[in-house]
C-alpha positions as CSV (number, residue, x, y, z in Angstrom):
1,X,0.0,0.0,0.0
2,X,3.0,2.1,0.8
3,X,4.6,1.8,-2.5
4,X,1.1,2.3,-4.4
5,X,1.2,5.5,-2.6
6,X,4.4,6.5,-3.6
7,X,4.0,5.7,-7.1
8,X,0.5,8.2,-7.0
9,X,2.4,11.0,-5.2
10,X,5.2,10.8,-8.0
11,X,2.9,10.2,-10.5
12,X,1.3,13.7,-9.4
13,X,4.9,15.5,-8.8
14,X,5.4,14.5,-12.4
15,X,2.2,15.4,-14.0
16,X,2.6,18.9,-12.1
17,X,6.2,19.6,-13.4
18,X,4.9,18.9,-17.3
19,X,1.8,21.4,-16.6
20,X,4.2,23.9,-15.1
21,X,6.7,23.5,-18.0
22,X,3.7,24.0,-20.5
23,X,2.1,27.0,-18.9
24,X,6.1,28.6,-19.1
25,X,6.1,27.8,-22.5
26,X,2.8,29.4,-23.4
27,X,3.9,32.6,-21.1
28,X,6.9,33.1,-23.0
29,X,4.4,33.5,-26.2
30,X,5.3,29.9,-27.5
31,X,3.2,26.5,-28.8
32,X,5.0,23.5,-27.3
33,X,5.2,22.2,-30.8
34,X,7.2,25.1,-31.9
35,X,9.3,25.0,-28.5
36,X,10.3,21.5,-29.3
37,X,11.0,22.2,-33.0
38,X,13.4,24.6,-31.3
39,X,15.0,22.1,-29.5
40,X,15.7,19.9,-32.5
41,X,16.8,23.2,-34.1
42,X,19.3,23.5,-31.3
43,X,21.3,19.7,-31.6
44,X,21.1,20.8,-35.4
45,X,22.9,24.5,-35.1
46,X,26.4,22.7,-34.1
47,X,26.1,20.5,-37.1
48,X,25.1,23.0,-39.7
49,X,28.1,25.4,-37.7
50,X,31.1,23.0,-38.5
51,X,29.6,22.8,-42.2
52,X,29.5,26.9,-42.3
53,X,32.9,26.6,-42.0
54,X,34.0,24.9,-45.1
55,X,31.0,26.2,-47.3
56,X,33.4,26.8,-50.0
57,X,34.1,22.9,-50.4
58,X,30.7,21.4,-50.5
59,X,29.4,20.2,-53.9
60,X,26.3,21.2,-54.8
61,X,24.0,18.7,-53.8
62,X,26.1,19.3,-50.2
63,X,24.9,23.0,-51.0
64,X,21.5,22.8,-51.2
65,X,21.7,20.3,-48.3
66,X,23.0,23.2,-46.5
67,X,20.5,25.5,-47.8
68,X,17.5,23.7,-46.7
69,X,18.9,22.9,-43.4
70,X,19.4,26.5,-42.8
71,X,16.5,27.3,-43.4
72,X,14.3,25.0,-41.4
73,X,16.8,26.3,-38.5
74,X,15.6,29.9,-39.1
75,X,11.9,29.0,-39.2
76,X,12.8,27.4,-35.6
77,X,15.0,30.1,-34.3
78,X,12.0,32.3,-35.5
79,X,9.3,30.9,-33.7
80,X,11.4,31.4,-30.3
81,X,12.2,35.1,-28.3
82,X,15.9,35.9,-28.9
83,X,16.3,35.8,-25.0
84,X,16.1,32.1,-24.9
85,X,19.1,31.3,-27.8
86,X,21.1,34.9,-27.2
87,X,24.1,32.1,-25.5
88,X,24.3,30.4,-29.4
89,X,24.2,34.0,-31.3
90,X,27.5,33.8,-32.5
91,X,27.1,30.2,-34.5
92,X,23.7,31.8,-36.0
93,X,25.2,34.5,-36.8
94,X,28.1,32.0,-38.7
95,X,25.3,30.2,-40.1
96,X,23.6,32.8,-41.5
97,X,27.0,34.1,-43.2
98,X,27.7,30.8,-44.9
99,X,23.7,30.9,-45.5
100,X,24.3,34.1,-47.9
101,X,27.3,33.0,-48.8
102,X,26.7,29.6,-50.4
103,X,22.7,31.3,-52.0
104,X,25.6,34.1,-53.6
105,X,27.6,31.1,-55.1
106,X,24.4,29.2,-56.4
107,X,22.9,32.4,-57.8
108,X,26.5,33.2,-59.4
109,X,27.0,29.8,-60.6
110,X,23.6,29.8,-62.4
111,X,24.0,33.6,-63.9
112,X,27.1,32.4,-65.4
């Protein structure tokens, strides 16, 4: 009976910890489905980071990779207040160069 009890009152800590999480997110202006697209976003930023720093020898299908990577990162990075991901500024900011960058060489490359 003890343990049964237990497992209710942890049950309930949990359950109170998730709603308290969720009524954070929605106070911060946020859906929980665009929070945890952000998260994603975030494991995917150092990735896309260490390729933003050899844009110049990706082949094009690496390119466009790239491109479309990027880009669902922004959408993410959009959806979220600039307080929460100021810490990982620098490697957006990185990002976004290469981002230019490598849409300058496709646009060049296509021109020519």
């Amino acid at each position: 009976m003890v343990i049964l009890s237990l497992i209710y009152i942890l049950l309930l800590v949990i359950t109170a910890l998730v709603g308290y999480t969720i009524v954070q997110i929605k106070l911060a202006g946020m859906n929980v489905k665009d929070f945890w697209t952000f998260i994603k976003a975030i494991q995917d930023l150092d990735i896309l980071y260490k390729f933003s720093k050899k844009y110049e020898k990706m082949s094009p299908q690496e390119q466009i990779i790239f491109l479309t990577e990027a880009e669902k990162m922004f959408n993410a990075f959009d959806k979220v207040p600039k307080q929460i991901w100021e810490d990982e500024y620098d490697k957006y900011s990185q990002i976004v160069d290469a981002y230019k960058n490598v849409k300058m060489l496709r646009w060049s490359e296509v021109n020519s």
